[in-house]
C-alpha positions as CSV (number, residue, x, y, z in Angstrom):
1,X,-192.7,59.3,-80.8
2,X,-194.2,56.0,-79.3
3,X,-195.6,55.2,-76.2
4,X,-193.8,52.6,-73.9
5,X,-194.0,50.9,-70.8
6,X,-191.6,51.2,-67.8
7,X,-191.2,51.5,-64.1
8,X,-194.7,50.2,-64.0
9,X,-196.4,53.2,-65.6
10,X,-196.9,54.2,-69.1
11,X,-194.1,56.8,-70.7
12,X,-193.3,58.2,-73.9
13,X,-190.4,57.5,-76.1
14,X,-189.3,60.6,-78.5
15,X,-186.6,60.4,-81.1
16,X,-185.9,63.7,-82.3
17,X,-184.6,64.4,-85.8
18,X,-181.2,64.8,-85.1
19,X,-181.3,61.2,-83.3
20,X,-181.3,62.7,-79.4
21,X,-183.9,60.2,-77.3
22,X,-185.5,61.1,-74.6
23,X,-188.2,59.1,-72.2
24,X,-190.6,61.5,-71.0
25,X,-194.1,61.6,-68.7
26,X,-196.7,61.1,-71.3
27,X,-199.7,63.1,-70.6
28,X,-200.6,66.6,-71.4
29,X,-201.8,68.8,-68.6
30,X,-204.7,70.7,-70.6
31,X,-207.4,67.2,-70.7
32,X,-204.6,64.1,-70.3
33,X,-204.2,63.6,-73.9
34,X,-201.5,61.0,-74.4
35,X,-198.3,62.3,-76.0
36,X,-197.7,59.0,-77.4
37,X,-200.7,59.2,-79.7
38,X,-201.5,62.7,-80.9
39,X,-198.5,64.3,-80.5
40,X,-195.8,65.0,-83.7
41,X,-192.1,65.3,-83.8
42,X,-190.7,68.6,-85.5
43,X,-187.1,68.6,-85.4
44,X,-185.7,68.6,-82.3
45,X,-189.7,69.5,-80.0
46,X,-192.9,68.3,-79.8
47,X,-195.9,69.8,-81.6
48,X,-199.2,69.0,-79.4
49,X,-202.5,69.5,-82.1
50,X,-205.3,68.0,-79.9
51,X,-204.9,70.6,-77.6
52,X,-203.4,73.4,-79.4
53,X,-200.5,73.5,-77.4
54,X,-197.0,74.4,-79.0
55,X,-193.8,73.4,-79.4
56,X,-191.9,71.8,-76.0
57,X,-188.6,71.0,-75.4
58,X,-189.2,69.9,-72.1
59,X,-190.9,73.3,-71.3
60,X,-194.0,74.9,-73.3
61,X,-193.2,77.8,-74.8
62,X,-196.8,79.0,-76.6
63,X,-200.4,78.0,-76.4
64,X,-201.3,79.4,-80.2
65,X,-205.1,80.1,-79.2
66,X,-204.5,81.8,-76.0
67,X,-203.7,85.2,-75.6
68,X,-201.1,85.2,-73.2
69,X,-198.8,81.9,-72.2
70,X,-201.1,80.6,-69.0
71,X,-198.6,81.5,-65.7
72,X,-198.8,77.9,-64.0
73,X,-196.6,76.6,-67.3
74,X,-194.9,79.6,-68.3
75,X,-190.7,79.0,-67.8
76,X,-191.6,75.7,-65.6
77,X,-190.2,72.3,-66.9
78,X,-193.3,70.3,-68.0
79,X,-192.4,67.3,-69.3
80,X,-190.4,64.5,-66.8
81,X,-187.6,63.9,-68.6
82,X,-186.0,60.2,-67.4
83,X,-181.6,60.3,-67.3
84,X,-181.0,58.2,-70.6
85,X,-177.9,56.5,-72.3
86,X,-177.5,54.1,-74.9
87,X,-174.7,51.4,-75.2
88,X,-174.7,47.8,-76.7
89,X,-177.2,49.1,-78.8
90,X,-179.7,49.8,-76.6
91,X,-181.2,52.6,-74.6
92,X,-181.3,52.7,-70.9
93,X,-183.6,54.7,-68.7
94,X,-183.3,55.4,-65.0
95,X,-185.8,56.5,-62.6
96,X,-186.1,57.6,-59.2
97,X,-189.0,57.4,-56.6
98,X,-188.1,61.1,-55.0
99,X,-186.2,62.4,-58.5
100,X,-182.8,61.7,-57.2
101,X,-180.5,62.2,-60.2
102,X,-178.2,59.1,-60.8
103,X,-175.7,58.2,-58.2
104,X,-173.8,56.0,-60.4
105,X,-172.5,55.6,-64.3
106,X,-173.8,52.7,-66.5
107,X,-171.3,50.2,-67.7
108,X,-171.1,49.9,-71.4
109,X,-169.7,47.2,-73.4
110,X,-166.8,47.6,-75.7
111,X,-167.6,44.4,-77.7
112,X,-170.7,45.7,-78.9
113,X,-169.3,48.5,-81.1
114,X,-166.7,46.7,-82.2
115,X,-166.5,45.0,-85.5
116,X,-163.6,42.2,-84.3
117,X,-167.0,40.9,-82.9
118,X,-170.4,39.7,-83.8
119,X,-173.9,41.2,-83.7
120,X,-175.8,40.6,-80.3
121,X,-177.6,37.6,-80.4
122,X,-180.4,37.7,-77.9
123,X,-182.5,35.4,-75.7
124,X,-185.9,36.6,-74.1
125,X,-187.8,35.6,-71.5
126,X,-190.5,37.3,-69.1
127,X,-190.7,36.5,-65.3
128,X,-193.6,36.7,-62.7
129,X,-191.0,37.8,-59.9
130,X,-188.9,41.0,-59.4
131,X,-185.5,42.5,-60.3
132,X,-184.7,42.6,-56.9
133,X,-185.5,38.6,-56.8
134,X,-183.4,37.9,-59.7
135,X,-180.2,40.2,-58.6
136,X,-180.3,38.1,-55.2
137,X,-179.4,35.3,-56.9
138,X,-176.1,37.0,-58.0
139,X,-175.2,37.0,-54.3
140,X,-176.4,34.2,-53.1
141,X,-173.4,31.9,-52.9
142,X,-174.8,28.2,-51.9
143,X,-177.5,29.2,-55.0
144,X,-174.0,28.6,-57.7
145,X,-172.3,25.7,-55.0
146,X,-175.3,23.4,-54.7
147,X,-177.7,24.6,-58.1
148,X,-174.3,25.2,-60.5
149,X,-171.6,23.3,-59.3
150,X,-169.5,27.2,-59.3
151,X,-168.0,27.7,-56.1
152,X,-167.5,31.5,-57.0
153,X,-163.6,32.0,-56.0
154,X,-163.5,35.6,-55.2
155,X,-166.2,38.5,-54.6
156,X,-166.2,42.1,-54.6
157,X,-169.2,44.2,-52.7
158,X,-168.6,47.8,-53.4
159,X,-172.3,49.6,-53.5
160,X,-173.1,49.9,-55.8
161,X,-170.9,47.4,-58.1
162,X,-170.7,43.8,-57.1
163,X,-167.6,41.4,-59.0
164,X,-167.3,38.0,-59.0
165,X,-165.3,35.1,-59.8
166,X,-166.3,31.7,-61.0
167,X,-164.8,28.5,-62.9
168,X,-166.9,25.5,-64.6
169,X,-166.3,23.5,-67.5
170,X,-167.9,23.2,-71.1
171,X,-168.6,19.5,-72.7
172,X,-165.9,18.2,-74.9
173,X,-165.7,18.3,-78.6
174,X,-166.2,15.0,-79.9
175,X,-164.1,13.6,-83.1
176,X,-167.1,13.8,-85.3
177,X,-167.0,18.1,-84.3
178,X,-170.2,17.5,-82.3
179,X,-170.3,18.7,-78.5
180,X,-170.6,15.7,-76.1
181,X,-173.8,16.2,-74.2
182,X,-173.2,12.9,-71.9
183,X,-173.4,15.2,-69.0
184,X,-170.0,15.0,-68.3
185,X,-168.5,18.5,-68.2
186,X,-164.8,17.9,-68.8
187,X,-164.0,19.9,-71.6
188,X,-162.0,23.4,-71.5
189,X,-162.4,25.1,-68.1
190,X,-164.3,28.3,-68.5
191,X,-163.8,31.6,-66.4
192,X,-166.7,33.9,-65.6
193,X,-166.5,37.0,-64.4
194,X,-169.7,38.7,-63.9
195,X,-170.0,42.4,-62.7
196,X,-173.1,43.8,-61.8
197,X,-173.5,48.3,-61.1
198,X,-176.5,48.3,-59.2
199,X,-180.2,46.2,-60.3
200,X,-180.4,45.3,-64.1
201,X,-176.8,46.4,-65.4
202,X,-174.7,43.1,-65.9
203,X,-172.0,42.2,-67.9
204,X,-170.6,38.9,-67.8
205,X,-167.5,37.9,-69.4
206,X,-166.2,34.1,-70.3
207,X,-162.9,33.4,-71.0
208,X,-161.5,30.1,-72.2
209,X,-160.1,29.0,-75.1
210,X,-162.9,31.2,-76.5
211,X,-163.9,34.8,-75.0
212,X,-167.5,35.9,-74.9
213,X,-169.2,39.0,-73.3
214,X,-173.5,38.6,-72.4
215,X,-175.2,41.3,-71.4
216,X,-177.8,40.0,-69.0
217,X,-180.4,42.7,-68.7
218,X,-183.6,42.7,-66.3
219,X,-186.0,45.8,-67.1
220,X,-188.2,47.0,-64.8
221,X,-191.2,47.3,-66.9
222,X,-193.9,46.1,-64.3
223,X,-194.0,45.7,-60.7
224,X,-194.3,42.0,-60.5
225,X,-193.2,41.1,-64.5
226,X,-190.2,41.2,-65.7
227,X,-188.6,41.3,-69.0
228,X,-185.1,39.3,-68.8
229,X,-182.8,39.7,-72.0
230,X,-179.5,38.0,-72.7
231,X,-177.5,39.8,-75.4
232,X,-174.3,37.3,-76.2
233,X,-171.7,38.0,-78.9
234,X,-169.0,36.2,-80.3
235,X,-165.4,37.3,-81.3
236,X,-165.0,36.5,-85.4
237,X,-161.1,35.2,-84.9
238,X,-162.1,32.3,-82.8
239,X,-161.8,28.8,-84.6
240,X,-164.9,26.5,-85.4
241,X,-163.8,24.3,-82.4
242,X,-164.0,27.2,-80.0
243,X,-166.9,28.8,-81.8
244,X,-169.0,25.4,-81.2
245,X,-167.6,25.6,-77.0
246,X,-168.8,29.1,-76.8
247,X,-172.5,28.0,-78.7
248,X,-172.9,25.2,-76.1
249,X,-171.8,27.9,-73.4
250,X,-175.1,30.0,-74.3
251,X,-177.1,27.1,-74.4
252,X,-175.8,25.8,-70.9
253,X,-176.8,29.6,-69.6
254,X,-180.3,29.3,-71.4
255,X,-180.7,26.0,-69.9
256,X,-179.9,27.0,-66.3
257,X,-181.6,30.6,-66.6
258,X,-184.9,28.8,-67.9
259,X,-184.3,26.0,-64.8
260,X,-184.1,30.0,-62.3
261,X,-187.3,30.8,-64.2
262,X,-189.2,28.0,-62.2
263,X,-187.8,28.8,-59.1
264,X,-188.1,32.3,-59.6
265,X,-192.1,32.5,-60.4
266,X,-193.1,30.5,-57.3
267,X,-190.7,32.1,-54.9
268,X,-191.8,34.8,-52.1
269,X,-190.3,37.1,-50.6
270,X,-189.0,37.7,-46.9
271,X,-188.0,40.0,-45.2
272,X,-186.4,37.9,-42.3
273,X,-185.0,34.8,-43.9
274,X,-183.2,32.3,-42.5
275,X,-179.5,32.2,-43.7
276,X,-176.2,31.1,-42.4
277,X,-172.7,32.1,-43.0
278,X,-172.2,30.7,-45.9
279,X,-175.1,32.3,-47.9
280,X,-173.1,35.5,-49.1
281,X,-173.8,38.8,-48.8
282,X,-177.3,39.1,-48.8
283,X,-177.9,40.8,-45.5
284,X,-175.6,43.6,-47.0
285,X,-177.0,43.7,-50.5
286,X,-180.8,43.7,-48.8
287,X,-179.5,47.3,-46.9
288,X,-178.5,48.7,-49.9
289,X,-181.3,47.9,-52.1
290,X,-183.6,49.4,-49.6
291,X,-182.6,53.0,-50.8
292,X,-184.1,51.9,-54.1
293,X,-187.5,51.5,-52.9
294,X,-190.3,54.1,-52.1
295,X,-192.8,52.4,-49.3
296,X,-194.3,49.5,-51.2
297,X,-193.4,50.9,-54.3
298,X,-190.8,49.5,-57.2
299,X,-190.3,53.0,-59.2
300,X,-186.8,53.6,-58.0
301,X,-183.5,54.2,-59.3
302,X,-183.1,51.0,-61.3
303,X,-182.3,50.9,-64.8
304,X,-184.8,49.6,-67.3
305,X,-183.6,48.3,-70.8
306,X,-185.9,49.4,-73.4
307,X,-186.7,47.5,-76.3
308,X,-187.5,48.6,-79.7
């Protein structure tokens, strides 16, 4: 049991004994003592001592010290309990500004679980801006002509999945093994496939004469701060040549996400901007965000990537 911030509140993290998580509302109705604090973890419930109360799976089911079980908390579900799943080794909670139960499955990553491929390596970073900043830039399509030199080839907008299709090019390997950083990109052409299921599940996938899957995650953990996580992993049957291609791929991403990060902590948002036709579907991906949203609020059905 440990407390933990997300969707711009405080919550509660339990981890039963028989491994079940669960990301609950963290304080107790009797005086708002913090769950995360007092409480203890007996097998599968929660024991409350500060206040006396008893064991809780969700509901209370005894007050020891009172005679009879108080009728306001009797049989009613006490605890908010968040829709969680884990995948790629991580746990991923999902909240909604009226309750609405998830509309859509998380994507999970087969590479992750898979011992043909390495451990996740991650990069962190933590932005002044919004998830709903940062997953504009996925479709904003002069943002990867003009800023990456990645006309995207084709594109997908499904609500609430989004596919893309781009091609770059690493920096060759010199004779001496090192990669060329002349800033001449004319090594092996890379393809990128990103898919995005709604705001802050992403999977990108490179293939080339290497393959590599990143898991790009944006938690919403504050309402104007994000937490921006890059888990990359590498397949163990690639050669050293291919191996050092892929490295200088996650440094090429790190170097462009850091060069977003500028952009990113100055930038505003309107509500009217001026685009033309060849800005992508923004317009579209605005309209469907906005179900997201309570009035001026970000706790909405996002997903936010807890780490531990």
């Amino acid at each position: 049991m440990s407390p933990v911030e997300c969707f711009d509140r405080e919550r509660v993290l339990f981890h039963s004994e028989d491994c079940a998580v669960s990301v609950l509302y963290p304080y107790c109705r009797d005086f708002g003592t913090h769950h995360g604090q007092y409480d203890i973890t007996e097998s599968d419930s929660l024991s409350h001592p500060p206040g006396a109360w008893g064991k809780c799976r969700g509901y209370w089911e005894s007050v020891p010290c009172a005679m009879q079980m108080l009728p306001e908390v009797d049989s009613e579900q006490y605890l908010v309990k968040f829709p969680l799943v884990e995948f790629s080794h991580l746990f991923w909670a999902r909240s909604h500004s009226n309750g609405t139960k998830p509309s859509f499955e998380v994507d999970s990553t087969a590479e992750s679980s898979s011992v043909a491929w390495s451990p996740l390596e991650s990069c962190d970073w933590k932005i002044s801006t919004t998830i709903q900043k940062i997953s504009e830039n996925t479709v904003y399509k002069r943002h990867f002509m003009t800023a990456r030199g990645m006309p995207p080839r084709d594109s997908v907008f499904d609500c609430p999945y989004w596919i893309k299709e781009f091609d770059s090019q690493t920096h060759p390997i010199e004779e001496q093994g090192k990669v060329g950083l002349n800033g001449i990109n004319d090594g092996a052409v890379v393809h990128l496939v990103p898919e995005s299921v709604g705001l802050g599940n992403t999977l990108q996938c490179f293939s080339s004469t290497f393959d590599m899957p990143i898991v790009p995650n944006a938690a919403s953990i504050e309402n104007q701060n994000v937490p921006l996580r890059f888990n990359c992993s590498l397949s163990r049957e690639q050669s050293e040549n291919n191996s050092m291609m892929a490295s200088d791929t996650v440094q090429k991403i790190v170097r462009q996400v850091e060069q977003d990060i500028r952009t990113l902590d100055h930038k505003v948002y309107f509500e009217l901007p001026t685009l033309c036709d060849s800005d992508g579907l923004i317009a579209k991906y605005r309209k469907w965000s906005q179900q997201l949203y309570a009035y001026m609020l970000h706790e909405n059905r996002m997903l936010c990537q807890i780490n531990i």
